[in-house]
KESEMI-159771 format. One record per atom (N, C-alpha, C): residue number from 1; residue in three letters; atom name; x, y, z. Coordinates in steps of 0.05 Angstrom, whole numbers, plus 32768, in hexadecimal, padded with zeros to 4 digits. Example, Ala and Ser with C-alpha at 12.3 -4.5 7.8 and 13.67 -1.06 7.14 Angstrom:
<rs>
<num=1	residu=ala	atome=N	u=8108	v=7F8E	w=809C>
<num=1	residu=ala	atome=CA	u=80F6	v=7FA6	w=809C>
<num=1	residu=ala	atome=C	u=8108	v=7FBE	w=809C>
<num=2	residu=ser	atome=N	u=8101	v=7FD3	w=808E>
<num=2	residu=ser	atome=CA	u=8111	v=7FEB	w=808F>
<num=2	residu=ser	atome=C	u=8102	v=8001	w=809D>
</rs>
This chain:
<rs>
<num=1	residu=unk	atome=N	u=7E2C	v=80AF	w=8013>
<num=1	residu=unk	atome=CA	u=7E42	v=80A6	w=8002>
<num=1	residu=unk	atome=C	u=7E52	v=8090	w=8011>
<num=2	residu=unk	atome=N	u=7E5F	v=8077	w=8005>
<num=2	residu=unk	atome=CA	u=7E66	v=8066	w=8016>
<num=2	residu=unk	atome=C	u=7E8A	v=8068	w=8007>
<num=3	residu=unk	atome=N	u=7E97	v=8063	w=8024>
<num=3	residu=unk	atome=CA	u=7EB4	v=8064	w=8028>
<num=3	residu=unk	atome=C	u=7EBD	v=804C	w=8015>
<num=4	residu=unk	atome=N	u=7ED0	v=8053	w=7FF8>
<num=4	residu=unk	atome=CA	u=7EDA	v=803D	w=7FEE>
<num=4	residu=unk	atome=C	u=7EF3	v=8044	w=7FF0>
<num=5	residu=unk	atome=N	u=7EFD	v=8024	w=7FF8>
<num=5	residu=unk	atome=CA	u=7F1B	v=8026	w=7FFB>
<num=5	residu=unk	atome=C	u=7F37	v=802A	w=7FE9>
<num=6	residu=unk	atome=N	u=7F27	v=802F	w=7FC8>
<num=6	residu=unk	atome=CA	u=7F36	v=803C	w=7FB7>
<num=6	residu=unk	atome=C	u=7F3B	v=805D	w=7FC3>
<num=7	residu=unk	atome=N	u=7F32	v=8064	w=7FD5>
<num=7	residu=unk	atome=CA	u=7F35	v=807E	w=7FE0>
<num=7	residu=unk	atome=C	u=7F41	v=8086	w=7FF9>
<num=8	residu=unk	atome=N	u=7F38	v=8070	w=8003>
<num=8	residu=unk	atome=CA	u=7F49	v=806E	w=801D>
<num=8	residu=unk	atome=C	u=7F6D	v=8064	w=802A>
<num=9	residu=unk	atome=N	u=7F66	v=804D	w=800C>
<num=9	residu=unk	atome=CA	u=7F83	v=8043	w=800F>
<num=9	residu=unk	atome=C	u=7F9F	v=805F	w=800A>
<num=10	residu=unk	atome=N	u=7F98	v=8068	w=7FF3>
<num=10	residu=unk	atome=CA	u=7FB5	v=807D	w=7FEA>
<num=10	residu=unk	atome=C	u=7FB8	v=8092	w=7FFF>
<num=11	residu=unk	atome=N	u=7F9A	v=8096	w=800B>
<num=11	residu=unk	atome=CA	u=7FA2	v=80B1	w=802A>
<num=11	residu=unk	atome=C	u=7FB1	v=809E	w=8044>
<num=12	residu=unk	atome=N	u=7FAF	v=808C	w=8048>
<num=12	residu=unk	atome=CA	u=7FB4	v=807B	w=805C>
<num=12	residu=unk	atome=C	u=7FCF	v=807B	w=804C>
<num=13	residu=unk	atome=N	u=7FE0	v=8068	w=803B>
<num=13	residu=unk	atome=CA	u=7FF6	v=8062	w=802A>
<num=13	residu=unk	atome=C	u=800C	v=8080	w=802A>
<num=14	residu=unk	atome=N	u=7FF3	v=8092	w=8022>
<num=14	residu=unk	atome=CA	u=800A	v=80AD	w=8020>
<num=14	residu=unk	atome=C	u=800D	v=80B3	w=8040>
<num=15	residu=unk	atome=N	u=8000	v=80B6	w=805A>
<num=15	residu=unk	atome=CA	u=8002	v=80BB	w=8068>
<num=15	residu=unk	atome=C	u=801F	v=80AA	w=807C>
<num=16	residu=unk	atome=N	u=801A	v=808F	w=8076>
<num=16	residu=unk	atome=CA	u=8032	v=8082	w=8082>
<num=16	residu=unk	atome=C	u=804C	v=8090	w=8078>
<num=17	residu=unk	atome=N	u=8045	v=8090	w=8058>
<num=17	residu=unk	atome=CA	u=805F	v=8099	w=804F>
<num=17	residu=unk	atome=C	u=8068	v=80AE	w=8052>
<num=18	residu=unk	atome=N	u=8056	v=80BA	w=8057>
<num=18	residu=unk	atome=CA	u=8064	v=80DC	w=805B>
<num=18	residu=unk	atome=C	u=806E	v=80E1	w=807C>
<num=19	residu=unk	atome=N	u=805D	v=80CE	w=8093>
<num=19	residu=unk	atome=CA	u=806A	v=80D0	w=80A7>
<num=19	residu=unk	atome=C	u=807E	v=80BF	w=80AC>
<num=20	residu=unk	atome=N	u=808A	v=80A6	w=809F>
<num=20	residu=unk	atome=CA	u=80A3	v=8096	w=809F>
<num=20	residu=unk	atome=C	u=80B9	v=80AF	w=808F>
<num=21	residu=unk	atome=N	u=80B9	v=80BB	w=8075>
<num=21	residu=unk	atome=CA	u=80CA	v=80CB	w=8069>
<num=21	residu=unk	atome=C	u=80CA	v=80E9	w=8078>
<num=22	residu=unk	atome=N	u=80BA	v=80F8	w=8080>
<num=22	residu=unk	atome=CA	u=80C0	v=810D	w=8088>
<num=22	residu=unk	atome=C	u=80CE	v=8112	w=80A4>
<num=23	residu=unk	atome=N	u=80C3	v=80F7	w=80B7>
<num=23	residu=unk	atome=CA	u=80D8	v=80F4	w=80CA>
<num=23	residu=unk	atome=C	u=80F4	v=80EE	w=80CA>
<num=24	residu=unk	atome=N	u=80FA	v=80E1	w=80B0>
<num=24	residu=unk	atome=CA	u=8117	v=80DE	w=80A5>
<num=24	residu=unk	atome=C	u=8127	v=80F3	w=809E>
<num=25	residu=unk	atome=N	u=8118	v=8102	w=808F>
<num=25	residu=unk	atome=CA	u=811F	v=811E	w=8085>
<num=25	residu=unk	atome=C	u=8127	v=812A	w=809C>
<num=26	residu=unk	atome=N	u=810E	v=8131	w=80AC>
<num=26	residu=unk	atome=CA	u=8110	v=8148	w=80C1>
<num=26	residu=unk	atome=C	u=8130	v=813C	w=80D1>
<num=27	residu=unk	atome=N	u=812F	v=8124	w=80D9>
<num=27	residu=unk	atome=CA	u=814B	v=811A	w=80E5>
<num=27	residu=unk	atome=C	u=815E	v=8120	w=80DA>
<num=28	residu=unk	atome=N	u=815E	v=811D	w=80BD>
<num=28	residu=unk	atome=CA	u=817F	v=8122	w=80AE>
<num=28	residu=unk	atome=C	u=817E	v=8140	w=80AF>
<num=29	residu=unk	atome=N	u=8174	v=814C	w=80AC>
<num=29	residu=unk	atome=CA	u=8175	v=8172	w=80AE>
<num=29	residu=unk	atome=C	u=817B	v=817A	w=80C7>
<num=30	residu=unk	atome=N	u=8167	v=8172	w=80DD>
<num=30	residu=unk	atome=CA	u=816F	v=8180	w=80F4>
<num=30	residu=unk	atome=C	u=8177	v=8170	w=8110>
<num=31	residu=unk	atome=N	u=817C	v=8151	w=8106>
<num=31	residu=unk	atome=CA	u=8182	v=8142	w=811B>
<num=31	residu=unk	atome=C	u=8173	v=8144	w=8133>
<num=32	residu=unk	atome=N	u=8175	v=8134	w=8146>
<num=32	residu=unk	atome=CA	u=815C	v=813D	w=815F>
<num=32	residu=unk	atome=C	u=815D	v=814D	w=816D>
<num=33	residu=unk	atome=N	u=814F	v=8168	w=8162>
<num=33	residu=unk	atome=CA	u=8150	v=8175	w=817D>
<num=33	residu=unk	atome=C	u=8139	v=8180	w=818E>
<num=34	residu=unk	atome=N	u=8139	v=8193	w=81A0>
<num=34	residu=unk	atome=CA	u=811D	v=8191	w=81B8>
<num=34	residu=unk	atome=C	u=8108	v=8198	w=819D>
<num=35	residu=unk	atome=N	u=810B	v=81A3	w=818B>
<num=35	residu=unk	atome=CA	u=80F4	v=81A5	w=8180>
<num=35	residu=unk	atome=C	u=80F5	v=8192	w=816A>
<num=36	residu=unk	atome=N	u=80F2	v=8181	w=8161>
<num=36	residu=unk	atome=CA	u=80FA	v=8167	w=814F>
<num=36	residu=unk	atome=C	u=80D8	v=815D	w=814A>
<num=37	residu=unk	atome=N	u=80C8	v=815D	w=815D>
<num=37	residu=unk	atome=CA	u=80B3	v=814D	w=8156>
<num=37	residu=unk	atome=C	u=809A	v=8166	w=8154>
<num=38	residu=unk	atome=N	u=80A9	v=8176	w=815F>
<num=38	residu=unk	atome=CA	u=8097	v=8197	w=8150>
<num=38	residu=unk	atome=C	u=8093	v=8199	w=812D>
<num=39	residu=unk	atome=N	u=80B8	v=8197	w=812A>
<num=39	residu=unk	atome=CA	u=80B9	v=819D	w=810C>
<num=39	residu=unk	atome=C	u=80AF	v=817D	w=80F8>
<num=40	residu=unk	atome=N	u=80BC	v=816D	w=8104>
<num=40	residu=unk	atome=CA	u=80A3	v=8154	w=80F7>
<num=40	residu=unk	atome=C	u=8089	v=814D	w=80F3>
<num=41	residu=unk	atome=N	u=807C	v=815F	w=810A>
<num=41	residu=unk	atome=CA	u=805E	v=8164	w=8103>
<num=41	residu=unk	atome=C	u=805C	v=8175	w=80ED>
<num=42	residu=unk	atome=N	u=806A	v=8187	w=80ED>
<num=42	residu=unk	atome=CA	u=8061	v=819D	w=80DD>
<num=42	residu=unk	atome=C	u=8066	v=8199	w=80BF>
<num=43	residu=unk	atome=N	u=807E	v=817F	w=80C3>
<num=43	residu=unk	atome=CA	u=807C	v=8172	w=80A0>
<num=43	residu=unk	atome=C	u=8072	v=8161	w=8097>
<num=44	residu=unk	atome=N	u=8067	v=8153	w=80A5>
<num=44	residu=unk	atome=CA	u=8054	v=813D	w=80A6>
<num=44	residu=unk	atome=C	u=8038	v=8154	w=80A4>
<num=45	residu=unk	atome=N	u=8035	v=8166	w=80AC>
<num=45	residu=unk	atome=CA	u=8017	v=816E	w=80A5>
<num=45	residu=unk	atome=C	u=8018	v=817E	w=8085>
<num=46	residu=unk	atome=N	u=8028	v=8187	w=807B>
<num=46	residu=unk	atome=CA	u=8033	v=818C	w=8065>
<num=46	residu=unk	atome=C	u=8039	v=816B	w=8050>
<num=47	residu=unk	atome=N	u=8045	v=816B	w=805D>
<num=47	residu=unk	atome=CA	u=804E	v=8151	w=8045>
<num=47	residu=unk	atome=C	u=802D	v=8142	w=8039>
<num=48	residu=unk	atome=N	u=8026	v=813A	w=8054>
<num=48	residu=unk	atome=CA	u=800A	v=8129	w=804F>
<num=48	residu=unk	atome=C	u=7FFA	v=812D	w=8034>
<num=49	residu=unk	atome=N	u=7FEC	v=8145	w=803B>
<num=49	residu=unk	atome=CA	u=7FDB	v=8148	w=8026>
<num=49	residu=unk	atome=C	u=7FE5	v=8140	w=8005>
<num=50	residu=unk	atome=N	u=8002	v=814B	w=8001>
<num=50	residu=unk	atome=CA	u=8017	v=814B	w=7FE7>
<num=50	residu=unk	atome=C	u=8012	v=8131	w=7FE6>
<num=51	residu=unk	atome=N	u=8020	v=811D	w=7FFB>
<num=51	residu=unk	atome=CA	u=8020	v=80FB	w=7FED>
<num=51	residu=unk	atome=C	u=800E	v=80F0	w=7FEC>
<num=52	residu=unk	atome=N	u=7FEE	v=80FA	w=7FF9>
<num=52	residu=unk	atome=CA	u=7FDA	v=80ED	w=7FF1>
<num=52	residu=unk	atome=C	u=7FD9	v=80F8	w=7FD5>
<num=53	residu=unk	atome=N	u=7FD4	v=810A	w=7FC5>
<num=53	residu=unk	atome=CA	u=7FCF	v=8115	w=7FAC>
<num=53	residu=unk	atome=C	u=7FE1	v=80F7	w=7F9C>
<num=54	residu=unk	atome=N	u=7FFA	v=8102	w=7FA7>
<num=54	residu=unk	atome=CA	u=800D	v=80F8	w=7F94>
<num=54	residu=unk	atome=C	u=8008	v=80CF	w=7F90>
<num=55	residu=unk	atome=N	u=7FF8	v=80CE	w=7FA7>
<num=55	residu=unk	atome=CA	u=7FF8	v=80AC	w=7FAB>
<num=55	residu=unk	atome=C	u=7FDB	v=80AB	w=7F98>
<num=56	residu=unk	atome=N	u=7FC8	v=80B7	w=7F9A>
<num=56	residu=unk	atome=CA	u=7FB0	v=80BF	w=7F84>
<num=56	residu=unk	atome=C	u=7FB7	v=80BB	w=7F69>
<num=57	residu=unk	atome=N	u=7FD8	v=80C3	w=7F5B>
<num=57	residu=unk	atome=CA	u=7FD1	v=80CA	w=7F46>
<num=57	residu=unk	atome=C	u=7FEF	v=80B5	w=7F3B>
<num=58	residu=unk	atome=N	u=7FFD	v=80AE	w=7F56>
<num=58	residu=unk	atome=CA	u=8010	v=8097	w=7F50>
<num=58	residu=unk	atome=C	u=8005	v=8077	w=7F46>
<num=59	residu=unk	atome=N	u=7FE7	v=8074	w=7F5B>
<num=59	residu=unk	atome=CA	u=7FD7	v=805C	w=7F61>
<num=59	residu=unk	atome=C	u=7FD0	v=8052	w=7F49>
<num=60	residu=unk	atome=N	u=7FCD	v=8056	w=7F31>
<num=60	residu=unk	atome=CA	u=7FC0	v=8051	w=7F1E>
<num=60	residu=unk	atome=C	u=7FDB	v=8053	w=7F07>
<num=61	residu=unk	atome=N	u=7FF0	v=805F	w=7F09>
<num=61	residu=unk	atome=CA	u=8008	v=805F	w=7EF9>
<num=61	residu=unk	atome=C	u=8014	v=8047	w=7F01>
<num=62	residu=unk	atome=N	u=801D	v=8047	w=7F16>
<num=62	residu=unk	atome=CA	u=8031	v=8032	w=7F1E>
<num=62	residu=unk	atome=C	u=802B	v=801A	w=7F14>
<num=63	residu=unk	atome=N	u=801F	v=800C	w=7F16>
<num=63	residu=unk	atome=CA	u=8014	v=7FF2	w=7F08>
<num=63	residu=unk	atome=C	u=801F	v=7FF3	w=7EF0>
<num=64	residu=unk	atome=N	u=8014	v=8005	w=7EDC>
<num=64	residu=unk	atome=CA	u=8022	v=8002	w=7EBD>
<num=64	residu=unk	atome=C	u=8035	v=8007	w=7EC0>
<num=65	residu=unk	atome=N	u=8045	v=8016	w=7EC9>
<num=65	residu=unk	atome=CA	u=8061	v=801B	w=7EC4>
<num=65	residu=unk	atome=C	u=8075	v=8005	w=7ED0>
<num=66	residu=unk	atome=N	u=806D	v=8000	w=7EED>
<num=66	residu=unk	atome=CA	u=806F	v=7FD9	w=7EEC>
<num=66	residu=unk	atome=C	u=8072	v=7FCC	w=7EDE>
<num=67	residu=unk	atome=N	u=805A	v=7FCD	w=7ECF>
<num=67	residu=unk	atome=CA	u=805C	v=7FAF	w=7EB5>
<num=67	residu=unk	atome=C	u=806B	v=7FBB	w=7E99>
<num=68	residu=unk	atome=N	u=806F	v=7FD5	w=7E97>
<num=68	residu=unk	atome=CA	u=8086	v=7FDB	w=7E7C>
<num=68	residu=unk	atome=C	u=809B	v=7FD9	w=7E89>
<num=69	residu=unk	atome=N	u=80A3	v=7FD4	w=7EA1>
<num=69	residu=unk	atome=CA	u=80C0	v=7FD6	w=7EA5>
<num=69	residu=unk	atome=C	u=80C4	v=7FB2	w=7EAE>
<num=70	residu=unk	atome=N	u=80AB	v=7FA4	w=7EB3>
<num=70	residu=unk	atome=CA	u=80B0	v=7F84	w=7EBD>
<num=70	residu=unk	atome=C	u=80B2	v=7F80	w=7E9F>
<num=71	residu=unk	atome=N	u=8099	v=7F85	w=7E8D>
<num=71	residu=unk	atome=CA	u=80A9	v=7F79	w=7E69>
<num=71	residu=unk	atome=C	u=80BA	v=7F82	w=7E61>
<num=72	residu=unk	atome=N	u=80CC	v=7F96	w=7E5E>
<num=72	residu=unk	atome=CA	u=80DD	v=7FA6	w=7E5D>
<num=72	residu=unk	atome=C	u=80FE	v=7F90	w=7E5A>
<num=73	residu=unk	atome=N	u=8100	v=7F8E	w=7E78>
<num=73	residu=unk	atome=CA	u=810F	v=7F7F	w=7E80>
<num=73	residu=unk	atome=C	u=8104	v=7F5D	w=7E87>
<num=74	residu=unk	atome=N	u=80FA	v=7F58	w=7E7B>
<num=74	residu=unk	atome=CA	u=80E9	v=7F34	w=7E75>
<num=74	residu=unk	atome=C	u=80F9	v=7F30	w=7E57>
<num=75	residu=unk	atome=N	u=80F3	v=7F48	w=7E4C>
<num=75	residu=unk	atome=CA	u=80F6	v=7F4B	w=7E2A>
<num=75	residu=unk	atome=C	u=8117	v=7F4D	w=7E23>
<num=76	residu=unk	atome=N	u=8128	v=7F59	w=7E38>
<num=76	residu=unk	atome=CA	u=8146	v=7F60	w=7E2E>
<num=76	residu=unk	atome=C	u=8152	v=7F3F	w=7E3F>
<num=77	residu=unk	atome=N	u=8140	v=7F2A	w=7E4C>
<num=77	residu=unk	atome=CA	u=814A	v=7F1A	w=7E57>
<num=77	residu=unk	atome=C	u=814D	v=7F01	w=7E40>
<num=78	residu=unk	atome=N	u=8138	v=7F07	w=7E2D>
<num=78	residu=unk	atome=CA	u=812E	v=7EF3	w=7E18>
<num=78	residu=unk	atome=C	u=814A	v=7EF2	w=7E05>
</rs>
């Protein structure tokens, strides 16, 4: 089976995003402490799997809902 990057991109995409946001999180909750990059792993290995799903099933929405909301507001400019 050969690796296509319609598959690769949303695990890679959800992955940044879930380790840029859950490190934010983890900071506003428990501020830094000795265990800080314990509990960031541990939401980052949780979170991951969720925003890849969710980047799977966003990847293909987002686009149209883009363009009803770019005509949307093209249309109330007219």
């Amino acid at each position: 089976m050969r690796l296509q990057s319609r598959y690769v991109q949303p695990i890679i995409m959800a992955a940044i995003m879930a380790f840029m946001m859950t490190g934010f999180v983890t900071w506003l909750n428990l501020g830094i402490t000795p265990d800080f990059m314990l509990q960031w792993a541990k939401a980052v290995v949780m979170a991951w799997p969720l925003a890849s799903v969710a980047a799977f099933v966003a990847g293909p929405l987002a686009p149209k809902l883009t363009q009803r909301i770019v005509k949307a507001v093209h249309g109330a400019e007219s």
